[in-house]
N, C-alpha and C positions, 0 to 999 in steps of 0.2 A: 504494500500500500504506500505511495509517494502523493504528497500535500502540499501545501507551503503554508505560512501561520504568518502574516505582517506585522511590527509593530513600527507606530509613528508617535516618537516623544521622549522626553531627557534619558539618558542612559549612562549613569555615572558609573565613573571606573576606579578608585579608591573609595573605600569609605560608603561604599555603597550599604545604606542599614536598609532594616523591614520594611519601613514605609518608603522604600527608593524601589523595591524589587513587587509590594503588592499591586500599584496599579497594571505592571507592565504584566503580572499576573494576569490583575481581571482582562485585560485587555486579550490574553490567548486565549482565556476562560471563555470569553464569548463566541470566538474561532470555533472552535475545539465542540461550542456546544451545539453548532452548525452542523460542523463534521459529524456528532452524535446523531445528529436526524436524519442524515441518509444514510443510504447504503453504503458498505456492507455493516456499517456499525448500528444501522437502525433498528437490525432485527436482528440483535444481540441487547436485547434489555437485559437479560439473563444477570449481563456481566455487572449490571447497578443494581442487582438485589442486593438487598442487607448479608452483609457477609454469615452470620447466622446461618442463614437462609438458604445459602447457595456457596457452595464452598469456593467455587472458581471466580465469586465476586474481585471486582476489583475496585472497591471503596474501602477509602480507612479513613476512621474517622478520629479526630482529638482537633481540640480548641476548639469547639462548637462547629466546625466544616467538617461536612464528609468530602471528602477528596476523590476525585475519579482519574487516575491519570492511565492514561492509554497505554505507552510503556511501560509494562511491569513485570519483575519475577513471576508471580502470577501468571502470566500468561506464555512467560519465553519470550519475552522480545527485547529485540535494544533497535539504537536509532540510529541513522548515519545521519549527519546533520551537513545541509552545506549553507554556510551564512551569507548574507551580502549587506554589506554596512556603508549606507550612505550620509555625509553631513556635506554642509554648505562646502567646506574647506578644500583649499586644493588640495592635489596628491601631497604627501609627506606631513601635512599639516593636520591630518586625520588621524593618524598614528603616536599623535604628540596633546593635541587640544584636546583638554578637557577629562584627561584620563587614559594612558598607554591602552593598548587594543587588548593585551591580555586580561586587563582588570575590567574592560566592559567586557569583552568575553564570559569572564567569570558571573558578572552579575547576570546575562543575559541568562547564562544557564540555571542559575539557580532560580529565576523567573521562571520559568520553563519544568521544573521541579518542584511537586509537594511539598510544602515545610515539615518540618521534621517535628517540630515541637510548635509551644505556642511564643518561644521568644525569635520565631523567624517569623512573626507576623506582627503587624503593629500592635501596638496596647490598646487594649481595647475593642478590636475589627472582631465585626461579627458577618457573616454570608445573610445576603439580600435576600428575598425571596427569589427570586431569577439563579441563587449559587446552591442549590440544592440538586442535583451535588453541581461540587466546585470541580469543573472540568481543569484538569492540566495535562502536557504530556507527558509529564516523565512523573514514576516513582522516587526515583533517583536520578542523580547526573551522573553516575557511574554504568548508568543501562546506555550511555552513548557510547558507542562502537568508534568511534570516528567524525571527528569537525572540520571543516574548510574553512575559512575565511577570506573574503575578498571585504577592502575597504577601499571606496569610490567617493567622486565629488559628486554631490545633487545637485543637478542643475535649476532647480526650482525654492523660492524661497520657504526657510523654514526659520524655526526659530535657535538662536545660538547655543547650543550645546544640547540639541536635540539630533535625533538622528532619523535616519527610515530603514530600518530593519526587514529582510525578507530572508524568510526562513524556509529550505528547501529539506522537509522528513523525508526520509525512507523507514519501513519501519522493517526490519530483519529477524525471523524466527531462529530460535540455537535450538526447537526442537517444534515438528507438528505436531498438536495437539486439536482436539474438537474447540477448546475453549478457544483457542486463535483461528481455527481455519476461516478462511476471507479475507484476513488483518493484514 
């Protein structure tokens, strides 16, 4: 299964905390809950029962969100990712402004990844009614197999130390399983 996920907005590279990583969250969150209504993921509800329920679910839940993230142990997958990072900046100037490319890399994937506890979410954040469940991709950012990055100039105005992010999944089984077939 191969997608793309966009995001457009600030993407700090040091010092990135909770509240720098949840909107670029919500913002997959709503992607992702796209992706959930078609096919072949539409008619796998199976996998949002309450873990209870259905052993091959793939929601966990802590800090008041249940968490749905696509990639997961659970089901045998990981992700190849290829990124494409655009800001205002010319070449060279993108690699330096506003936070080296590894440390937004970092934060981008941790967006991208379920928090682990409740101190990777801001204080206080509770899921909307629209975050039940809270769509993400990844379980972890250790189920990525592989990243690419390209970082480009945008030629369109944006605003300064914002970027526009496009995100190319593949998503890669390490075994077939019924719970994954389609995926």
């Amino acid at each position: 299964m191969e997608f793309r996920l966009t995001y457009r907005g600030p993407l700090k590279g040091n010092n990135a905390k909770a509240k720098d990583k949840q909107p670029l969250r919500r913002s997959f969150h709503l992607q992702l809950k796209q992706l959930w209504s078609q096919e072949p993921l539409k008619s796998r509800e199976d996998l949002l029962a309450k873990q209870d329920v259905m052993a091959s679910s793939v929601i966990f839940e802590h800090a008041g969100f249940k968490f749905a993230p696509l990639i997961s142990k659970r089901l045998f997958l990981h992700a190849e990712l290829e990124v494409l990072l655009l800001r205002q900046e010319q070449k060279g100037v993108i690699l330096t402004g506003g936070g080296d490319i590894d440390n937004r890399l970092k934060t981008l994937l941790d967006s991208l990844r379920m928090p682990h506890n409740s101190q990777e979410l801001p204080k206080g954040d509770k899921p909307t009614e629209y975050e039940n469940p809270f769509f993400c991709l990844l379980e972890d950012d250790s189920l990525v197999t592989s990243v690419s990055v390209s970082a480009d100039q945008l030629l369109e105005p944006i605003d300064p130390g914002h970027v526009l992010a496009i995100i190319k999944v593949k998503t890669v089984k390490t075994r077939d399983t019924w719970q994954n077939s389609g995926l």
